[in-house]
Structure formats: structure tokens, C-alpha cells
C-alpha positions as CSV (number, residue, x, y, z in Angstrom):
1,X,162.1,172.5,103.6
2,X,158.4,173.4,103.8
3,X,156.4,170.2,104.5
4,X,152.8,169.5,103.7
5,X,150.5,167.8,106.0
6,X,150.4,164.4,104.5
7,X,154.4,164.5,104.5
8,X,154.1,165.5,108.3
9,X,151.8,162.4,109.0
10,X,154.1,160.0,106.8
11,X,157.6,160.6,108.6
12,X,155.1,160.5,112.3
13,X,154.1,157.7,111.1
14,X,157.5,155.7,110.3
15,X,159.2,157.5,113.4
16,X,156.6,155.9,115.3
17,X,156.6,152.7,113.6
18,X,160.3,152.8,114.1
19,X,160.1,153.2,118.0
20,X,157.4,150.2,118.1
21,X,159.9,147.6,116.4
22,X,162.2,148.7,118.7
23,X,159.8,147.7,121.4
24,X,159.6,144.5,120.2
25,X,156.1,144.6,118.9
26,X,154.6,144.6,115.3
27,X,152.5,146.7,113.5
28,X,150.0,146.7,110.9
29,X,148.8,149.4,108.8
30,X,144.6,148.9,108.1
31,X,143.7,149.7,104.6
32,X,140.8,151.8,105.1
33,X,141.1,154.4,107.6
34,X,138.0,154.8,109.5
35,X,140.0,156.4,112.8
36,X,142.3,153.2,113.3
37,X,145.8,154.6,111.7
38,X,147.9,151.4,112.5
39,X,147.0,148.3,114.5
40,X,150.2,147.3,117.4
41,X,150.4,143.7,118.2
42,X,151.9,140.8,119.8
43,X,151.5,137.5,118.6
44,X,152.4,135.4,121.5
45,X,155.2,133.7,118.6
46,X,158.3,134.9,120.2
47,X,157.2,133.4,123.7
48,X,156.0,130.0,121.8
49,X,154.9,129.0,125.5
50,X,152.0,127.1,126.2
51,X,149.1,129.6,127.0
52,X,150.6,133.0,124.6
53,X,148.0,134.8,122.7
54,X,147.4,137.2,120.3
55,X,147.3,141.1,121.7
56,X,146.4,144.3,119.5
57,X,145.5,147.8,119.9
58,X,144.7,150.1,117.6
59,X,146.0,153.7,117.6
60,X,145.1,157.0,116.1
61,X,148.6,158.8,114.6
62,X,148.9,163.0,115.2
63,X,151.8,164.2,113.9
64,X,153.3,167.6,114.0
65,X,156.5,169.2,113.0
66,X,156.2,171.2,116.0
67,X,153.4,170.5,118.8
68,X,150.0,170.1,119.0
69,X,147.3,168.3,121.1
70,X,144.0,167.6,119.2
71,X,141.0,165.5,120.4
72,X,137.9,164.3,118.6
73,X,135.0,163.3,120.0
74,X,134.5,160.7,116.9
75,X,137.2,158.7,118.9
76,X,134.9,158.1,122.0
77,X,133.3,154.7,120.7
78,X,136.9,153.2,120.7
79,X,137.5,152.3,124.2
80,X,141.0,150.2,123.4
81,X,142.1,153.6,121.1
82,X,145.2,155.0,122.0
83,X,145.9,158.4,120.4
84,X,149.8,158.9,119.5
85,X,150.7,162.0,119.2
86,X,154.2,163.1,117.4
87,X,156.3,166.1,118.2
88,X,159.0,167.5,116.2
89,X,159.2,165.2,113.2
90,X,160.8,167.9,111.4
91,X,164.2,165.9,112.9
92,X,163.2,162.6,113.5
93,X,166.5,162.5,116.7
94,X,164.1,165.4,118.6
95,X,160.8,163.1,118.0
96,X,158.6,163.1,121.1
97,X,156.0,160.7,121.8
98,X,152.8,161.0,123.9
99,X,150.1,157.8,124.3
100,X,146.7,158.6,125.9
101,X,143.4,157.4,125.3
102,X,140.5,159.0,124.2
103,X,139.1,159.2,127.9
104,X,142.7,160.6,128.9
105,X,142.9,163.2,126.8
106,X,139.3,164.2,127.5
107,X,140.5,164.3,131.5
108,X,143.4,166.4,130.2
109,X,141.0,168.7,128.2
110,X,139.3,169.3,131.8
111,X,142.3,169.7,133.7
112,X,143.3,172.4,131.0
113,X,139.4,173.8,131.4
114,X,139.2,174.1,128.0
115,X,141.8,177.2,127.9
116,X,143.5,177.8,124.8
117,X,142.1,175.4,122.6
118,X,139.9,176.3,120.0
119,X,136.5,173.9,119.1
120,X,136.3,174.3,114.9
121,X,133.4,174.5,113.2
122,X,131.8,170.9,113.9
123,X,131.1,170.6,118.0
124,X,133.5,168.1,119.5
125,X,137.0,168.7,117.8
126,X,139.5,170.5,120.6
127,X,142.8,172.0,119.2
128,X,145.6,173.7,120.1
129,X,148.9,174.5,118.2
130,X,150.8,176.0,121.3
131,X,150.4,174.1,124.3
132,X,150.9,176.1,127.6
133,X,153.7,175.0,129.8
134,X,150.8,173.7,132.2
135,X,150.2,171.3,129.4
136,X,153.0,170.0,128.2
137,X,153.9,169.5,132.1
138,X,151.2,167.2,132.4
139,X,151.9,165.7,129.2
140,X,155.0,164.5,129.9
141,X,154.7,163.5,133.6
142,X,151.9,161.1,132.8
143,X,151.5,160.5,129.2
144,X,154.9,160.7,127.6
145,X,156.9,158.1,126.3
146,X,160.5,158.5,126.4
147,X,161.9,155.0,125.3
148,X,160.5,152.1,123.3
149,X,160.6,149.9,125.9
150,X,158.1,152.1,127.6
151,X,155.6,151.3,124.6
152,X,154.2,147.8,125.8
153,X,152.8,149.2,128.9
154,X,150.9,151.7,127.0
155,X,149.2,149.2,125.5
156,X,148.7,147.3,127.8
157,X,151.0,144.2,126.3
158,X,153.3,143.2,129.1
159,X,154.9,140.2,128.9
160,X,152.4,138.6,132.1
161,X,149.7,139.8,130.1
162,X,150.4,137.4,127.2
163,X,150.1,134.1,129.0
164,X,146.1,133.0,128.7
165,X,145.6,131.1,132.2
166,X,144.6,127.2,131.8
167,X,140.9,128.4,132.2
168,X,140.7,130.5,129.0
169,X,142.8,127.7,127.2
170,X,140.4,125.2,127.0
């Protein structure tokens, strides 16, 4: 079956929202898209400790049936952003998953020396629709995400990061 691209970024986006429940986290889904595509949180409910707070990052979805890495600029004045990208949704079972932010995937861009990515028409948009085996290596050795439990830690939402110490509390 030929897919479009907004049926490539809805099954990304429920693969992915998928793997996030399965990490024990929520997601929210803003109504205007303004380069936040969901919103990952923890409420600090499930712990119902003394001190638990409220966590959230926001992420930017890039889905492919195949692979692709893609970087805006745009997504520079989001420090907390972190760019999901999805592999292979064609079959949801062969689904990878990459997290990186935007400063990452700039630091990635360099490593690569801009080689086989094209910059389209507007200054500041890097694509690529065959990664080399140079970058899918370093892809997956630092930015990859192989099982939800992995997916807190991206975001920075460990379970030690959710208790608010007695200072910030009052």
C-alpha cells in the first residue's frame, strides 16, 4: 500500500505514543502545532510522595516508512525539544526510534560534515533520505532507543528526578 505523508506521520505518531505508555509516562497532543508535535509528561501522581512534581517535554515527531534524518534550524529556540525520529513505520514490529535534541542533531550534522544532506530552498533545513552507514552507526550508538524503558532518560524524567527537595517545596 502506497502511503501519503500525513498517513506516515499518523501511524509515527501512535507507534510512538504507544512505546511512551509503555514507559510509563503520558502524553498530550497540543492543538496548534507551532513545532511542539506532542507534550511527554509525568505527573508526580503515581509516586503520590511528598515532594513529586510535574515533568514535561515537548518533542518534534519525524516519521518515515523507511529512514531519514532531517534538522531545522526553526527548532533552535527550544532548548527542552527533543526530536523523535521514526523508522520503518511501514510495519509498526520493525519501528526504530531515535531521541536527540536540536543541539545533538546539529553536533551530528558536523560529525557528518554536511555530506550527503541536501539544504532545500530556505537556508537552515538539512535532509537526507539515505543515511550513510557512518550515520546510522552513530545514530544508534548514542541516540537510539531500543526499549520503552529507555524513554524516561531521554527526557530527562528519572524517577530521582521527580522528588522536588524540601527547599523548592516551600
Amino acid at each position: 500500500m502506497k502511503m501519503d505523508s500525513q498517513l506516515i506521520g499518523i501511524i509515527g505518531k501512535h507507534i510512538l505514543i504507544a512505546n511512551l505508555i509503555a514507559a510509563d509516562l503520558e502524553v498530550a497532543e497540543p492543538i496548534r502545532d507551532h513545532g511542539v508535535d506532542l507534550i511527554v509528561y509525568r505527573d508526580g501522581k503515581k509516586e503520590c510522595e511528598k515532594g513529586s512534581r510535574f515533568e514535561a517535554c515537548p518533542i518534534q515527531l519525524k516519521t518515515s516508512t523507511d529512514e531519514a534524518f532531517e534538522v531545522y534550524r526553526k527548532y533552535e529556540c527550544f532548548p527542552q525539544l527533543r526530536i523523535v525520529y521514526v523508522w520503518n513505520v511501514r510495519n509498526p514490529k520493525d519501528a526504530e526510534f531515535y531521541c536527540l535534541t536540536y543541539l545533538e542533531a546539529i553536533s551530528v550534522l558536523k560529525a557528518m560534515k554536511g555530506a550527503q544532506f541536501s539544504i532545500l530552498e530556505e537556508k537552515g533545513h538539512w535532509v537526507t533520505t539515505k543515511p550513510s552507514k557512518a550515520l546510522k552507526k552513530i545514530l544508534k550508538k548514542d541516540f537510539q532507543v531500543k526499549v520503552p524503558k529507555d524513554w524516561p532518560n531521554k527526557f530527562g524524567m528519572t524517577k530521582s528526578s521527580m522528588t522536588v527537595s524540601e527547599t523548592e517545596a516551600s
